[in-house]
VEXFIKE-40253 format. One record per atom (N, C-alpha, C, O): residue in three letters; residue number from 1; x, z, y. Coordinates in pm, whole numbers, plus 50000, padded with zeros to 5 digits. Layout:
# residues N
SITE type seq     X     Z     Y
SITE  ALA NUM     X     Z     Y
...
# end
This chain:
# residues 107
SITE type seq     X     Z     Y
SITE  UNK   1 13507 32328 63736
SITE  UNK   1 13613 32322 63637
SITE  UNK   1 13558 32366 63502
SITE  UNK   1 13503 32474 63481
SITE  UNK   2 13575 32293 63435
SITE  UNK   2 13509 32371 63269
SITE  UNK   2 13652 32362 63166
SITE  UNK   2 13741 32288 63123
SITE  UNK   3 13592 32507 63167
SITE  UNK   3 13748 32584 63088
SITE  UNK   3 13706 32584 62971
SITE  UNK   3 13591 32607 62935
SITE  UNK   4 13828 32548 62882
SITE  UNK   4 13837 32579 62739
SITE  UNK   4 13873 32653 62671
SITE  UNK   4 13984 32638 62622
SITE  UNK   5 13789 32774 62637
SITE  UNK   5 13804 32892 62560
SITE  UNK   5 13868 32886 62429
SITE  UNK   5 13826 32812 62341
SITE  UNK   6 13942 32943 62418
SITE  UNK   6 14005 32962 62263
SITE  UNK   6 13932 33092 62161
SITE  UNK   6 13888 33201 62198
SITE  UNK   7 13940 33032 62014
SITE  UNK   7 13823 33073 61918
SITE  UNK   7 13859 33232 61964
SITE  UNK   7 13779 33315 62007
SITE  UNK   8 14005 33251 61941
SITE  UNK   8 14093 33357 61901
SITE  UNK   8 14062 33465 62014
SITE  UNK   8 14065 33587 61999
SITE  UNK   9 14021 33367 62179
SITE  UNK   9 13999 33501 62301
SITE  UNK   9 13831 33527 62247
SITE  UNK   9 13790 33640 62221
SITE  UNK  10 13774 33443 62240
SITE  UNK  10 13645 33489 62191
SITE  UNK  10 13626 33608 62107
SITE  UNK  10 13561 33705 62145
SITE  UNK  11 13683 33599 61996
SITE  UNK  11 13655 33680 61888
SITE  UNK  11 13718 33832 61924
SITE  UNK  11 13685 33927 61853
SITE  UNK  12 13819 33851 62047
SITE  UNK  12 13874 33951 62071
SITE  UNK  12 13777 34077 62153
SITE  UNK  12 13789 34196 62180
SITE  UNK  13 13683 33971 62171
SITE  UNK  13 13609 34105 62253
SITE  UNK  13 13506 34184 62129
SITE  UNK  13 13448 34137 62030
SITE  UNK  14 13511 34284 62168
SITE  UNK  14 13408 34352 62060
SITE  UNK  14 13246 34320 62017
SITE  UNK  14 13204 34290 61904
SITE  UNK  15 13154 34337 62164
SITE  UNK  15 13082 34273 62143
SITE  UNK  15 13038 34128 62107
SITE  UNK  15 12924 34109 62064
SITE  UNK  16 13128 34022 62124
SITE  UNK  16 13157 33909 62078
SITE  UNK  16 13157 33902 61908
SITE  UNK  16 13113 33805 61845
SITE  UNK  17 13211 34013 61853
SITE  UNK  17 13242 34036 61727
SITE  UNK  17 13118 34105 61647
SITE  UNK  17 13082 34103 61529
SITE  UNK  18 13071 34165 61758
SITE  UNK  18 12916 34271 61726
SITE  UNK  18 12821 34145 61658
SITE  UNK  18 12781 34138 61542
SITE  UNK  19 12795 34037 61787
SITE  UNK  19 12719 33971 61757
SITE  UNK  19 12750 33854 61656
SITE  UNK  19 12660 33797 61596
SITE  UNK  20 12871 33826 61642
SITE  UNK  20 12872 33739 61523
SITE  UNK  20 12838 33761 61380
SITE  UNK  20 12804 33677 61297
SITE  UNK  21 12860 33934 61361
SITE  UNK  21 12809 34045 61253
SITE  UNK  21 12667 34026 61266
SITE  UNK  21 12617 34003 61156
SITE  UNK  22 12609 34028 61331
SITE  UNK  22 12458 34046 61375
SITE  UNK  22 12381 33885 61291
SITE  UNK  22 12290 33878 61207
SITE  UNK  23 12445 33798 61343
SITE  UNK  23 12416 33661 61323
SITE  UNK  23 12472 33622 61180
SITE  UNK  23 12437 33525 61112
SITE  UNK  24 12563 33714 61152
SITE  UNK  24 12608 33617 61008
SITE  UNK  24 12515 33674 60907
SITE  UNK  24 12578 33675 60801
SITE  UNK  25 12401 33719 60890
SITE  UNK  25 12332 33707 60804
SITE  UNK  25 12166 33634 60803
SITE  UNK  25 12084 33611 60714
SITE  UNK  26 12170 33618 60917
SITE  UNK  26 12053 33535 60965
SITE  UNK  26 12014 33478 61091
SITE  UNK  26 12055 33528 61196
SITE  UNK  27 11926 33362 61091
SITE  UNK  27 11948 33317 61262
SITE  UNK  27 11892 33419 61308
SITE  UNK  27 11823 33498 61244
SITE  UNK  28 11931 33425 61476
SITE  UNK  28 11847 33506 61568
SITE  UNK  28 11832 33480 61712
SITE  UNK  28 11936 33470 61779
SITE  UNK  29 11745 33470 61757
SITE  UNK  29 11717 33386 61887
SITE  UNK  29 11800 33482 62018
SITE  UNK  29 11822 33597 61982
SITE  UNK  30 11840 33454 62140
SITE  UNK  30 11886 33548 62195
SITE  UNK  30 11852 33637 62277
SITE  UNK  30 11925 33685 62363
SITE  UNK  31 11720 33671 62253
SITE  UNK  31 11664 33814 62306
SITE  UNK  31 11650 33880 62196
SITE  UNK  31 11680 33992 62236
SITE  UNK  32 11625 33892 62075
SITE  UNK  32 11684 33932 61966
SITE  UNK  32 11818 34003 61931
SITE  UNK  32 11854 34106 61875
SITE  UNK  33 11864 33913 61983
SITE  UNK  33 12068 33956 61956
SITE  UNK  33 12081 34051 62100
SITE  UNK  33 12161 34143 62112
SITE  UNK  34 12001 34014 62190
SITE  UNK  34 12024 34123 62331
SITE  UNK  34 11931 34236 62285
SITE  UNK  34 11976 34331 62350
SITE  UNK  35 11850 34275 62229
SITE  UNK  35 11764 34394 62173
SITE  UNK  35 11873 34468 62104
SITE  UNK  35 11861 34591 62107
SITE  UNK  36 11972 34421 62047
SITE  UNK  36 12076 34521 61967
SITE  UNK  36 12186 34602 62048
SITE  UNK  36 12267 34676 61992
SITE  UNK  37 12180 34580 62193
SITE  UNK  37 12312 34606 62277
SITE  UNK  37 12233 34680 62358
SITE  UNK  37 12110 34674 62359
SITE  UNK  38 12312 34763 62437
SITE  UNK  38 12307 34821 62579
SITE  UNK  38 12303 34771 62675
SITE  UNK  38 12262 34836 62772
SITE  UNK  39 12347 34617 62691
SITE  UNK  39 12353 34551 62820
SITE  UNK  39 12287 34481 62834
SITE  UNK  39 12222 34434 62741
SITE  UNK  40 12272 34437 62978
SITE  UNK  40 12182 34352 63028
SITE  UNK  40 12152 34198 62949
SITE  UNK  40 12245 34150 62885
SITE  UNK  41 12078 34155 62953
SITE  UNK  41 12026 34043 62884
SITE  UNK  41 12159 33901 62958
SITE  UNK  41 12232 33841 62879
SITE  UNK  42 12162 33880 63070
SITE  UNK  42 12273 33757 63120
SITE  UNK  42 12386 33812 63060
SITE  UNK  42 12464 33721 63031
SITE  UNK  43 12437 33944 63024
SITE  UNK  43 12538 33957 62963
SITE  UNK  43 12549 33896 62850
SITE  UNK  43 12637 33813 62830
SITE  UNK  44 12464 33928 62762
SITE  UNK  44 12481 33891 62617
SITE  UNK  44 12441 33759 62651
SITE  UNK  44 12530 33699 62590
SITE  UNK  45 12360 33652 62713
SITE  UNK  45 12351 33514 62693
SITE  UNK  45 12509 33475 62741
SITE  UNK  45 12538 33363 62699
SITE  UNK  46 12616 33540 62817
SITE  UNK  46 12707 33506 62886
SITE  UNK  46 12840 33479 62757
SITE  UNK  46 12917 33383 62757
SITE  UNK  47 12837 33582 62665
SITE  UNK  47 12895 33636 62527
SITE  UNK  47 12844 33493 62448
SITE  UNK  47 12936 33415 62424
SITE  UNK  48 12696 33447 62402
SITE  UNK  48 12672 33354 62347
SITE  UNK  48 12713 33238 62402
SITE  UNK  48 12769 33156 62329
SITE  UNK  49 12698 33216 62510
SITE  UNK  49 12777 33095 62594
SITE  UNK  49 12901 33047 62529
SITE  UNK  49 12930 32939 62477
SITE  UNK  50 12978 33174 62551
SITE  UNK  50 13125 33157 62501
SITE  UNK  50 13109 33127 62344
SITE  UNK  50 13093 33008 62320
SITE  UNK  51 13110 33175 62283
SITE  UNK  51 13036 33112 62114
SITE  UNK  51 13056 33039 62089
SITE  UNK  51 13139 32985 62017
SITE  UNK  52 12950 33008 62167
SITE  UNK  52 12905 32850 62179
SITE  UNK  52 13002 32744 62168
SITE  UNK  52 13038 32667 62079
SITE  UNK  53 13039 32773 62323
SITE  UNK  53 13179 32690 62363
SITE  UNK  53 13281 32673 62242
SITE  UNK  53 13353 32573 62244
SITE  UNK  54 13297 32788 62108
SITE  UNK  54 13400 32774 62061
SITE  UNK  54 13323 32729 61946
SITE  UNK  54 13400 32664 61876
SITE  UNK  55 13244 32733 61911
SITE  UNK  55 13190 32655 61851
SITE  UNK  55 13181 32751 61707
SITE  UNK  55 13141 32700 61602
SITE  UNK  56 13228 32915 61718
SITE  UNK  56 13137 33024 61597
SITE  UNK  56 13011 32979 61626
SITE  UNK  56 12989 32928 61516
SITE  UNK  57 12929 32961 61677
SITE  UNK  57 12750 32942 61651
SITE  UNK  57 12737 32828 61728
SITE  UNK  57 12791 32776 61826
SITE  UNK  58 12625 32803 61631
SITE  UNK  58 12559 32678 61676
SITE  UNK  58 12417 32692 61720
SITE  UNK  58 12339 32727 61632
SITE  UNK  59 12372 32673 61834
SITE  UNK  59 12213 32676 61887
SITE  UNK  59 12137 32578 61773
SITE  UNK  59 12190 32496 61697
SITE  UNK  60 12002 32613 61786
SITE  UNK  60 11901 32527 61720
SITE  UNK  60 11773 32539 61771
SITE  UNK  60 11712 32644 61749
SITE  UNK  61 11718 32443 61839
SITE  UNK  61 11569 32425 61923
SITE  UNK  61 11492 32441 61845
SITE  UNK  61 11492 32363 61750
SITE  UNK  62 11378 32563 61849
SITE  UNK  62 11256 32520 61769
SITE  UNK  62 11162 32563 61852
SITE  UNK  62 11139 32680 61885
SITE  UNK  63 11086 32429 61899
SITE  UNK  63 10956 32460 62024
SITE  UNK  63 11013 32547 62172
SITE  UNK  63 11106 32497 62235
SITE  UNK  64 10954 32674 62218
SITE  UNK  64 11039 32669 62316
SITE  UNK  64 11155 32811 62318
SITE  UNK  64 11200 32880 62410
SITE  UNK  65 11173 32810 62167
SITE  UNK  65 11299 32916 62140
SITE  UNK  65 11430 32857 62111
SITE  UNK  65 11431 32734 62105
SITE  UNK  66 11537 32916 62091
SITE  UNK  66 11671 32904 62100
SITE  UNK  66 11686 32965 61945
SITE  UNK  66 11618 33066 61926
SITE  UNK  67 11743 32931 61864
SITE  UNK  67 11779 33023 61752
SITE  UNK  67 11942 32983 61745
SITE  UNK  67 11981 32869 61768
SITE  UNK  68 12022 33082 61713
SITE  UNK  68 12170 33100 61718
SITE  UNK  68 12213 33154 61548
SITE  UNK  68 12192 33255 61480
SITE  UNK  69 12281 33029 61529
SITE  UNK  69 12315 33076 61419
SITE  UNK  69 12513 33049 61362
SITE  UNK  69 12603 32992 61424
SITE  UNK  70 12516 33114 61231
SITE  UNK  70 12687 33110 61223
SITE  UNK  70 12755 32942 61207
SITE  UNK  70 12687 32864 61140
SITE  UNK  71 12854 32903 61253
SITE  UNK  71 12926 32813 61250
SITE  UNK  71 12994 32817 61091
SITE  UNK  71 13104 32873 61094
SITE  UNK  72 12960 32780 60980
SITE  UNK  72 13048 32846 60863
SITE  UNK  72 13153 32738 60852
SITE  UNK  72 13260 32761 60796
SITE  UNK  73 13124 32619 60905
SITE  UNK  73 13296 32557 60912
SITE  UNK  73 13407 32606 60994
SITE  UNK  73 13522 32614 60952
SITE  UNK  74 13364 32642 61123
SITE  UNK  74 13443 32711 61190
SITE  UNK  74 13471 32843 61146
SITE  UNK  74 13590 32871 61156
SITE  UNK  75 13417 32913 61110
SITE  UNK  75 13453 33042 61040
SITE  UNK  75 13572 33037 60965
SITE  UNK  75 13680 33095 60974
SITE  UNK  76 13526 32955 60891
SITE  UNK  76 13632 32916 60718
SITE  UNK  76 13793 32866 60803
SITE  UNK  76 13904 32908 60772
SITE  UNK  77 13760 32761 60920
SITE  UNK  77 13907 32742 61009
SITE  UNK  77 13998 32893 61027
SITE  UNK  77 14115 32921 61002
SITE  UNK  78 13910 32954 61072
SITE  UNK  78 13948 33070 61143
SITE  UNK  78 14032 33135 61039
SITE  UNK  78 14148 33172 61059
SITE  UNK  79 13948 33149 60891
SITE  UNK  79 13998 33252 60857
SITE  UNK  79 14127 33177 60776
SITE  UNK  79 14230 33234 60739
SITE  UNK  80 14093 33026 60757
SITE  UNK  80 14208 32962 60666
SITE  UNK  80 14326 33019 60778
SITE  UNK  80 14412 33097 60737
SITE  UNK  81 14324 32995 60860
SITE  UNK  81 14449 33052 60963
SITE  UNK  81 14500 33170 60934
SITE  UNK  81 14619 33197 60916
SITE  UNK  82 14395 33250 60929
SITE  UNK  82 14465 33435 60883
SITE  UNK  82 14528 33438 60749
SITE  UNK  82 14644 33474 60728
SITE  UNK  83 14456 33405 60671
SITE  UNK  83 14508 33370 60557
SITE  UNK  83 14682 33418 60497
SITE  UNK  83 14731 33518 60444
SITE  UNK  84 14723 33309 60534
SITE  UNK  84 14876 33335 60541
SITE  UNK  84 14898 33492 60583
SITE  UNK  84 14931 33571 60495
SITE  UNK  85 14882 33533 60703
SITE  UNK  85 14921 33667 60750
SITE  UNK  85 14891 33775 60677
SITE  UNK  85 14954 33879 60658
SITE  UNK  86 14742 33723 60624
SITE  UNK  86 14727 33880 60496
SITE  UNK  86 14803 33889 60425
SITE  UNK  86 14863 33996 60413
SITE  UNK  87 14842 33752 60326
SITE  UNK  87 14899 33764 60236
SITE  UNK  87 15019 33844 60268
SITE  UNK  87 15028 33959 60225
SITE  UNK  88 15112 33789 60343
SITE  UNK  88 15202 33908 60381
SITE  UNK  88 15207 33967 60413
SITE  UNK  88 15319 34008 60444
SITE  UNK  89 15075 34053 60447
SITE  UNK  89 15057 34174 60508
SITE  UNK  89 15027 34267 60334
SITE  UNK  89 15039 34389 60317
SITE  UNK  90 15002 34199 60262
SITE  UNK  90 14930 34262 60123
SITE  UNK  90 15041 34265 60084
SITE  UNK  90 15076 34377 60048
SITE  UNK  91 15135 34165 60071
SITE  UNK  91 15309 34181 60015
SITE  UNK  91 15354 34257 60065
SITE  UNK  91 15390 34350 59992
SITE  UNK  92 15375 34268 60178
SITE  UNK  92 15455 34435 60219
SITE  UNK  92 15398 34547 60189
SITE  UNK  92 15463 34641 60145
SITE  UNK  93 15299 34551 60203
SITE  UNK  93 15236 34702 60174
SITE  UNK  93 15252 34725 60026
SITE  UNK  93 15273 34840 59989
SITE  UNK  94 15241 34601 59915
SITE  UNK  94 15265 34621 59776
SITE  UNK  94 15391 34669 59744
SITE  UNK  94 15408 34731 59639
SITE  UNK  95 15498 34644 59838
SITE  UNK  95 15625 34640 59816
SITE  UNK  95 15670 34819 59858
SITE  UNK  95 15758 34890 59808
SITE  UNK  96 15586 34847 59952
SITE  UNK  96 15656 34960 60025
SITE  UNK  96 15522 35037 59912
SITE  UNK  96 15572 35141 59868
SITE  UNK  97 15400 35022 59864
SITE  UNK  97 15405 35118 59796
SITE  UNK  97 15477 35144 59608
SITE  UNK  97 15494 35253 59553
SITE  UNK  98 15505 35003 59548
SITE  UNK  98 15623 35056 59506
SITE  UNK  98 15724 35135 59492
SITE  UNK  98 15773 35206 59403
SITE  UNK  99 15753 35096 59639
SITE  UNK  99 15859 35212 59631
SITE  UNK  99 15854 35308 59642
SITE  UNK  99 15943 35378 59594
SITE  UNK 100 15719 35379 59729
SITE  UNK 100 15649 35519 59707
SITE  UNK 100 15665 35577 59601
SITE  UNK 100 15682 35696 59576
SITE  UNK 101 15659 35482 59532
SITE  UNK 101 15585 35547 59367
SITE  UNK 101 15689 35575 59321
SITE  UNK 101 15672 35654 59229
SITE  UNK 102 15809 35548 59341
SITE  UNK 102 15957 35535 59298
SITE  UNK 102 16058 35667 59373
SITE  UNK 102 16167 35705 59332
SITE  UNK 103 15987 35714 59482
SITE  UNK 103 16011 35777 59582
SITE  UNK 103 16036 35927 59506
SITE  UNK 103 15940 35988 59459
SITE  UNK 104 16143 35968 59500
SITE  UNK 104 16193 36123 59484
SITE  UNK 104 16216 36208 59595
SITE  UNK 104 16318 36200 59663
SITE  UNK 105 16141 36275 59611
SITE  UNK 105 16186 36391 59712
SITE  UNK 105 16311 36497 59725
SITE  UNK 105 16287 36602 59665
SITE  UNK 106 16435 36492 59789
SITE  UNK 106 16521 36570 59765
SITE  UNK 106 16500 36722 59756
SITE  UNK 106 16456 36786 59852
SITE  UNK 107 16539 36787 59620
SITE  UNK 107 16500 36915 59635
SITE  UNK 107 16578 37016 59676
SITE  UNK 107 16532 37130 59687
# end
């Protein structure tokens, strides 16, 4: 059965998130990206798998290495999605500290 991971379960795990930090500033092959963790090496190829699948990184063959690097179209999806939610997350908080500021303490 080949399951289809969603970007959103991906990105929820931490180390999932470790390594996309790791990778968004340069490629890195994946014993590389497993040198930065505590866990076993099939773990972290297991983490890139999923990635993969969602398509944050993209593999790239050179001779007989693997190099893993960031998806920046998919990224930009991702975040066009959040997008919206900050904004209203930045509107409320502007709003409620307004009113902070406005805020008298009964004496």
């Amino acid at each position: 059965m080949n399951l289809r991971r969603d970007v959103f379960q991906a990105i929820a795990d931490p180390t999932r998130r470790a390594i996309l930090l790791l990778v968004a500033t340069q490629t890195m092959t994946a014993g590389a990206i497993a040198a930065n963790f505590d866990t076993a090496r099939p773990t972290v190829s297991k983490h890139l798998s999923i990635l993969t699948e969602c398509e944050l990184l993209q593999q790239e063959q050179n001779g007989r290495e693997v190099y893993y690097h960031i998806n920046a179209k998919k990224m930009k999806e991702v975040a066009d999605f959040i997008e919206p939610f900050r904004n209203m997350w930045d509107d409320r908080f502007n709003k409620l500290e307004a009113i902070m500021k406005n805020y008298k303490p009964k004496e």
